[in-house]
Phi, psi and omega in degrees: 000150191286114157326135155245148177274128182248130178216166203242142166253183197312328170279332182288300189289021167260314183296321194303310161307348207240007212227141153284187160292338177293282196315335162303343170276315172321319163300347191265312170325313202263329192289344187283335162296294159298336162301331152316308202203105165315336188265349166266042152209179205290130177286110140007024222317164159096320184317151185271112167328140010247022153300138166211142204262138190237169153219159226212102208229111167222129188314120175289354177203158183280354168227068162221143195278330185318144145198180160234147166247115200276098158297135150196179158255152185223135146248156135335130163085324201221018166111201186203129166283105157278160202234292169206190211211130161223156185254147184235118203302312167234180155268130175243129159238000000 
């Protein structure tokens, strides 16, 4: 399967800079997943098409309540937007 191009705007590599290294690998992680498949992570409602904004919520350890979370967009055809980067006290699924 094909990449998809992914670029970070001015607020995500400001958040990103604010991360530690482990969470910066996690974030390398999760980015590697959405350049897969733009739809694994929760759709948004409301976005205006044919973009549509999602966030992407992963656990810093496998026995951690901890995550981070990847805010981002996607259109068609021309790629995925990170939007920001936040640390998340647990994961809710």
């Amino acid at each position: 399967m094909n990449e998809i191009p992914l670029e970070e705007a001015e607020p995500a590599r400001k958040a990103f800079g604010d991360l530690t290294e482990g969470e910066r690998g996690v974030v390398r992680d999760a980015l590697t997943a959405i350049a897969r498949d733009p739809s694994v992570g929760r759709e948004i409602p409301g976005w205006r098409p044919p973009s549509v904004e999602y966030t992407y919520t992963t656990p810093l350890a496998s026995d951690s309540a901890e995550a981070i979370t990847v805010v981002y967009t996607h259109t068609p055809g021309l790629g995925v937007t990170v939007v920001y980067y936040f640390r998340d006290p647990q994961v809710v699924d």
